[in-house]
N, C-alpha and C positions, 0 to 999 in steps of 0.2 A: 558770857553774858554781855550785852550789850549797855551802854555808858556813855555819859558823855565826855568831850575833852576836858571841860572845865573841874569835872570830877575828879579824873585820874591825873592831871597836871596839879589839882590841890594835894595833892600827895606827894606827888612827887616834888613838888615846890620844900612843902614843910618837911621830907624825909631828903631832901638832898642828895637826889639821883633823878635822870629822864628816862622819859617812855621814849622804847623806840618805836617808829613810825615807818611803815615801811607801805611803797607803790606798792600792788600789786595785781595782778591778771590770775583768771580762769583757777581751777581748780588746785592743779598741782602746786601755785604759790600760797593760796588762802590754807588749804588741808597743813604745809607743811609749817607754814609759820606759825599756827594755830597750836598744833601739836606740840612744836618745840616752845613754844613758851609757856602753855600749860604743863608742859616737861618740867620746864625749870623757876614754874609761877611764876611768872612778869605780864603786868599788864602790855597792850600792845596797842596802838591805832595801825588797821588797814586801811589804805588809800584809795581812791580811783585818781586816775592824774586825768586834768583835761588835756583833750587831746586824742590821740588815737588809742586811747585806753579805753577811754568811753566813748568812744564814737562809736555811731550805730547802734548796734544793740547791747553794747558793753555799759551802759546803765544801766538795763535791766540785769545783764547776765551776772555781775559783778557785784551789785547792791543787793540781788534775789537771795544769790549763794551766802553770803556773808551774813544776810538776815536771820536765815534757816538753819545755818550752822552754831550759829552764837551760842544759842542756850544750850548746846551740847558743849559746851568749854565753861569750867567756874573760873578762869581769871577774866578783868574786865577788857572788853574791847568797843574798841570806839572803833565806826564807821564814817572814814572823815571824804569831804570832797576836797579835794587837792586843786589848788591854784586855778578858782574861777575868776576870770577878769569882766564879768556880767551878769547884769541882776539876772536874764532870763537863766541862766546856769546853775543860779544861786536857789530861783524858785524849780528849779525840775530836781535838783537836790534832796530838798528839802521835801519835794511830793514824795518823791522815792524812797524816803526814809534813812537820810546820810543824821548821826547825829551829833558831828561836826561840818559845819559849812568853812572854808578859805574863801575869803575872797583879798587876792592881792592884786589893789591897788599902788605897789609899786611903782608903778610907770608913768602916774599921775602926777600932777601937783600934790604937796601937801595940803590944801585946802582940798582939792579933788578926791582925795585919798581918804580924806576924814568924811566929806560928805557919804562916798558908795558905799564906805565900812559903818556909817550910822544910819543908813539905808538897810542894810545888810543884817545889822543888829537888830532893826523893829521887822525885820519879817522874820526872823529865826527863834529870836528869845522868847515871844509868847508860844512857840509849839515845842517850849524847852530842849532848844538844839545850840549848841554852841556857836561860838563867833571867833575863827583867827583871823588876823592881819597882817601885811608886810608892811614894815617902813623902813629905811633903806632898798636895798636893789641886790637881791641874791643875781648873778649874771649868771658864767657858763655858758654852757651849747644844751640847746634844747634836746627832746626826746629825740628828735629825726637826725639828730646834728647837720641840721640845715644852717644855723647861725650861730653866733657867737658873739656875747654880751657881758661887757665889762661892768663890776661888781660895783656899784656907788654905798660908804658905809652908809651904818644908821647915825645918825647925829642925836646924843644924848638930851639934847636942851629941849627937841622936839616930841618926845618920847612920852612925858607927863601930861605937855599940851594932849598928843594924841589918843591917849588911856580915858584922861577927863571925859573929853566931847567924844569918844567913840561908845565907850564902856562894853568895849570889844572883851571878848574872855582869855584871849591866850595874842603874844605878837612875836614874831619871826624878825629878827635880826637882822642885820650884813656887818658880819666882822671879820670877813676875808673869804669864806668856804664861797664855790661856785658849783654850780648843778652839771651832772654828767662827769665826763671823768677830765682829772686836771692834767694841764698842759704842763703847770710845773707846781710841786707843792705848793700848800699854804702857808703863810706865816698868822695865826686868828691875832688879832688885836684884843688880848683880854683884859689888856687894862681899858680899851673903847667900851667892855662888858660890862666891866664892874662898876663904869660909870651910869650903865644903863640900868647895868641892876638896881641903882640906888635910888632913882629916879621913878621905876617902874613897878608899880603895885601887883601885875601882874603875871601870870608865867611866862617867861622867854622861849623862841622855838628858834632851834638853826638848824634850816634848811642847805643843801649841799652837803651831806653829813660822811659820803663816799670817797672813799681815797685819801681824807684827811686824818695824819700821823694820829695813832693813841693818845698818844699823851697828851694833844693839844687838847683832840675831846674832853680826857679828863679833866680836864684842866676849864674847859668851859661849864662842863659839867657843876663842879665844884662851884664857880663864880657867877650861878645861876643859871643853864640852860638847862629845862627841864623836855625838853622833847625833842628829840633827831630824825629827820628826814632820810630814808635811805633808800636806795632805787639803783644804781649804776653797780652796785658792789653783789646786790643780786641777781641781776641780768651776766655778769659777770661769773660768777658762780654758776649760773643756769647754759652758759653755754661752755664753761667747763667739764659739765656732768655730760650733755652732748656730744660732746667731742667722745668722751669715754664710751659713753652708748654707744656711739655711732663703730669705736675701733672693735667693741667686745663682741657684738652680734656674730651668731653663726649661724642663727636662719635666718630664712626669708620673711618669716610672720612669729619675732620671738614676742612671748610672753610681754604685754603691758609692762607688769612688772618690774621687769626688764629694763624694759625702755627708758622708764620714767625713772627708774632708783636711782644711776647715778646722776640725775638731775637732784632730785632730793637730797642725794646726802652731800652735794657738796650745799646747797642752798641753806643745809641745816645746820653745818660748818658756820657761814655767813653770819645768820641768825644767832646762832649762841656766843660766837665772839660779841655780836652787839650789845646782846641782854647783858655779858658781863662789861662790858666796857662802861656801857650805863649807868653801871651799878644796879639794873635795874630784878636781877632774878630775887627771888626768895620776897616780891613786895605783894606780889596779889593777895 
């Protein structure tokens, strides 16, 4: 059933465990995460990532699917737009039916950043659709690993200013994690967390949530991160099963089936580590 973020983050906020949030493409990722979390009742947010997820006709293909399928699943699911840096993105979103919008301003000023996100909030909040935002600077290598961006934290002092004048619903962090996969682990800054927590009236998101050791999660978890970002750890997984596919075939036109199973089952490995990691199974 469809949801929004601010909904399933109030829960998860006041029961002290995150939703995990996971990119994802076409059918075999939506069917499979869907299933294993209604497996193990965890609410979930699916993403579209801008970018080559949604370029072209992966708005429609992507938001159509997810729309259609929801009400066949009783845990909640939110349909969020992953990392728009434009209002025009923000309003095709929002026609399409995402009922979480991102827009991270990141890369702005923080006066810059407060203006697009209170921008962002008056076209979303009247057609009851959610509002996340970045402050700080999640870095990493992009989807294409065409570049590589050093992570700036979030600064606590700014945190409260930013909440006040945005009245944004959910804000994504930087306390070490970077997007795609790490060059050398993380060390998260949880005591930079617990400063933000104290500060910040509302639910915390950390984004980069792949490759970063268990325990630290839990550990952010615990000290307020109520939403994880995942994407690298499933592409990861999805070309694992691949690989499998590709050695097991013995014909020439095996069975779908086939093909696509040990795609799924390692995907669905992925998936249930994270629901527990989160703490988040048994909450729908």
């Amino acid at each position: 059933m469809l949801t929004t973020l601010k909904e399933v983050l109030a829960d998860a906020k006041k029961n002290k465990y995150a939703v995990p949030a996971f990119d994802c493409v076409e059918d075999v990722m939506v069917r499979t995460i869907l299933e294993t979390c209604e497996r193990m009742r965890s609410p979930v947010v699916l993403m579209g990532l801008i970018g080559p997820d949604l370029d072209g006709n992966g708005w429609r293909y992507i938001t159509g699917l997810i729309k259609v399928v929801a009400d066949f699943h009783d845990v909640p699911i939110v349909l969020g737009l992953d990392h728009a840096k434009d209002l025009e993105s923000i309003k095709k979103g929002i026609e399409l039916g995402f009922t979480s919008v991102m827009i991270d301003g990141s890369s702005l000023s923080f006066d810059e950043n407060i203006d697009i996100t209170r921008t962002v909030v008056g076209m979303a909040h009247p057609k009851g659709i959610s509002v996340e935002a970045e402050l700080g600077f999640v870095g990493g290598s992009d989807l294409l690993a065409t570049q590589h961006d050093e992570s700036v934290l979030t600064e606590p002092d700014e945190v409260e200013k930013f909440v006040e004048m945005t009245d944004v619903d959910a804000l994504a962090v930087s306390i070490g994690t970077s997007h795609g996969v790490y060059r050398s682990l993380p060390d998260l800054n949880i005591e930079k967390l617990k400063e933000i927590g104290r500060v910040s009236s509302i639910p915390l998101v950390l984004h980069g949530g792949s490759g970063t050791p268990d325990d630290q999660i839990q550990d952010a978890v615990k000290n307020g991160i109520c939403k994880l970002n995942i994407y690298a750890d499933c592409r990861i997984a999805m070309t694992q099963g691949l690989a499998r596919s590709a050695e097991s075939q013995t014909r020439k036109d095996p069975p779908v089936q086939d093909l696509f199973g040990p795609v799924k089952e390692e995907l669905v490995k992925v998936v249930e580590e994270k629901i527990r990691l989160l703490y988040a199974n048994n909450r729908a």
